[in-house]
C-alpha positions, -999 to +999 in steps of 0.1 A: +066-230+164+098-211+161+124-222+144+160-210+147+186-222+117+218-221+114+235-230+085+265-223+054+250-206+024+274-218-003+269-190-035+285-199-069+293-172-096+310-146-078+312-112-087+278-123-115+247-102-114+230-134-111+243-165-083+230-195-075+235-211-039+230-241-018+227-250+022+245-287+017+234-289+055+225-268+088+208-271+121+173-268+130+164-259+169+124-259+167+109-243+193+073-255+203+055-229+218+030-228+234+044-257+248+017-286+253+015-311+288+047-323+274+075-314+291+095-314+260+092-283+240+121-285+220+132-304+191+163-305+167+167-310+134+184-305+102+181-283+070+190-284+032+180-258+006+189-240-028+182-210-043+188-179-064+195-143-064+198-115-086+217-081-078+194-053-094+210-025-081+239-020-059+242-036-030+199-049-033+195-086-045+165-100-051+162-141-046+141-172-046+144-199-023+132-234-013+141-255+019+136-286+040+139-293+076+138-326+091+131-324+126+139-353+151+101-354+163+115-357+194+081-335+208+058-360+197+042-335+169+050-332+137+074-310+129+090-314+093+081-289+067+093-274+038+093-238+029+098-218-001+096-174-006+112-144-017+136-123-001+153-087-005+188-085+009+210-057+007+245-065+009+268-040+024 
């Protein structure tokens, strides 16, 4: 499954070497592939998440994350799941 998101990132503590953020809400397409005998293949859905991130050193941050997306199971599979991870993100 693929899953395309878009969403707000909402970050709190600006201009702090460490910043919190939240996703109050965002949309989920979820693309099934390879698609089954269904016909349908895609399903929507929506997303809510928090995290954190620290800026180490210039423009690299460092964060933690954790999400949920609810999917309209409108495939017929099951296709809510939550995630959590790391990420490096350079801000420029």
């Amino acid at each position: 499954m693929l899953a395309v998101n878009v969403a707000p990132k909402l970050k709190f503590n600006e201009g702090g070497k460490l910043r919190p953020w939240i996703i109050p809400i965002g949309l989920d397409f979820h693309v099934i592939s390879p698609p089954s005998n269904q016909t349908n293949y895609l399903d929507i859905g929506a997303q809510r998440g928090a995290g954190i991130e620290y800026n180490f050193w210039g423009p690299l941050n460092l964060g933690l994350y954790a999400r949920y997306h609810l999917a309209a199971n409108m495939t017929n599979t099951t296709s809510s799941f939550g995630t959590v991870g790391m990420y490096l993100g350079i801000l420029y």
